[in-house]
C-alpha positions as CSV (number, residue, x, y, z in Angstrom):
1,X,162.1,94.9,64.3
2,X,164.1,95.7,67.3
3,X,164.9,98.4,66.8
4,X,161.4,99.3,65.8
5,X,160.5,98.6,68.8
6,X,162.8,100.9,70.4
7,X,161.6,103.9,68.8
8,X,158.3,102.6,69.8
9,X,159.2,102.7,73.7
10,X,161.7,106.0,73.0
11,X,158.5,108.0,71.7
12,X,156.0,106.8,74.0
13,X,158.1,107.8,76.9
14,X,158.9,111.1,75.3
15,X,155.6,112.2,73.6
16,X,153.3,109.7,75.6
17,X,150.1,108.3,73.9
18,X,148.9,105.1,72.9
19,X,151.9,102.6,73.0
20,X,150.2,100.0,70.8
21,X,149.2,102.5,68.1
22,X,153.4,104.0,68.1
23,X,154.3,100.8,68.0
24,X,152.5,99.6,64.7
25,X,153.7,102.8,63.3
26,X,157.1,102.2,63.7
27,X,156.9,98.0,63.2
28,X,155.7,99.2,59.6
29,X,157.3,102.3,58.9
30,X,160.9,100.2,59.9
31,X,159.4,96.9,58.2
32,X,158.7,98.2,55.3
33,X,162.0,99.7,54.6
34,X,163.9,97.5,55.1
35,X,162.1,94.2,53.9
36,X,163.7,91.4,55.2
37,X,162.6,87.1,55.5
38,X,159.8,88.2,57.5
39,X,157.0,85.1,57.6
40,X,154.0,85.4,55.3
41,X,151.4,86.9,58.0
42,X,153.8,88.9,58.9
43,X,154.4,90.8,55.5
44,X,150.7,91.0,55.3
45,X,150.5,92.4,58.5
46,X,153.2,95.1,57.2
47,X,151.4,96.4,54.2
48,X,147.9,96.4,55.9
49,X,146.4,100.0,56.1
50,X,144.3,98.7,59.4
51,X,146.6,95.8,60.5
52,X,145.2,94.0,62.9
53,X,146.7,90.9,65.4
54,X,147.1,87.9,63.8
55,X,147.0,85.4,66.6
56,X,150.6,84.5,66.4
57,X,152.9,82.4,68.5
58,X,155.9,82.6,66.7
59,X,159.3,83.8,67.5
60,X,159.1,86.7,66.0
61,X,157.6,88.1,69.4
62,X,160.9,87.4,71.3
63,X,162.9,88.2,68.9
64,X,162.2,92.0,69.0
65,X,161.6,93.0,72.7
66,X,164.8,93.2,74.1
67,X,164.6,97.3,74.3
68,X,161.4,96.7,76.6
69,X,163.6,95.3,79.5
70,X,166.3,98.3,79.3
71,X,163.5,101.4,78.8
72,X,161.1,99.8,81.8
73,X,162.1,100.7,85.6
74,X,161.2,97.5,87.0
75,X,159.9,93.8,86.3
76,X,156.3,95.0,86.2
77,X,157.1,97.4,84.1
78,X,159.2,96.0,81.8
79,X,156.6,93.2,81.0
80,X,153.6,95.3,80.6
81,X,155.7,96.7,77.7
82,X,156.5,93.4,76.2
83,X,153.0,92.1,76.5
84,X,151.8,95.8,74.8
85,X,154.7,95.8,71.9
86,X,154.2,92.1,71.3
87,X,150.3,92.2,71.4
88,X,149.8,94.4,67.9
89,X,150.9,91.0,66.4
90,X,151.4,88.0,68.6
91,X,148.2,88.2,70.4
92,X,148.0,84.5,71.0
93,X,149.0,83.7,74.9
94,X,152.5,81.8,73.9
95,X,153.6,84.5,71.5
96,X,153.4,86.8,74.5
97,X,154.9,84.1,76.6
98,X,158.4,83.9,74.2
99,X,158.1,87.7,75.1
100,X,157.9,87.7,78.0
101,X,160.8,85.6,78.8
102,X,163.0,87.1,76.9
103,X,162.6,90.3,78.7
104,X,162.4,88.8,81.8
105,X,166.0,87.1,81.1
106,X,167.3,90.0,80.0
């Protein structure tokens, strides 16, 4: 999913549109190809033709936005990213959180 994600950022900063909308693209073009462990909303989430945020607060949020903190300029940018990437799936406030710190360790 990282490197899902880094397509994600890659095309929106090439092509430009809707970062949310690339970024569920690529989660379940990438996701779906290579199945992995991935928890049981998640899969759903993957095979869903409208997939919608699940309300998550797992780790699977932090686990994936590293790319967010090397393709944004600055702070500010770099977490709007993570909260947009993280958001088509882990819309609940502490999976954005685990996102959020990651990137801002990073």
């Amino acid at each position: 999913m990282t490197l899902a994600i880094c397509e994600a950022l890659l095309r929106y900063k090439n092509e430009g549109g809707d970062l949310s909308a690339i970024t569920v693209q690529c989660i379940q073009n990438i996701g779906n190809r290579y199945i992995a462990g991935y928890g049981g909303h998640f899969a759903d989430w993957l095979c869903s033709p409208d997939p919608k945020p699940y309300n998550s607060y797992g780790n699977g949020s932090a686990m994936r936005v590293s790319a967010c903190a090397y393709v944004g300029k600055n702070l500010k940018e770099v977490r709007n990213y993570a909260s947009i990437v993280t958001s088509v799936t882990h819309n609940h406030p502490e999976g954005i959180k685990g996102a959020l710190a990651t990137t801002d360790g990073i």
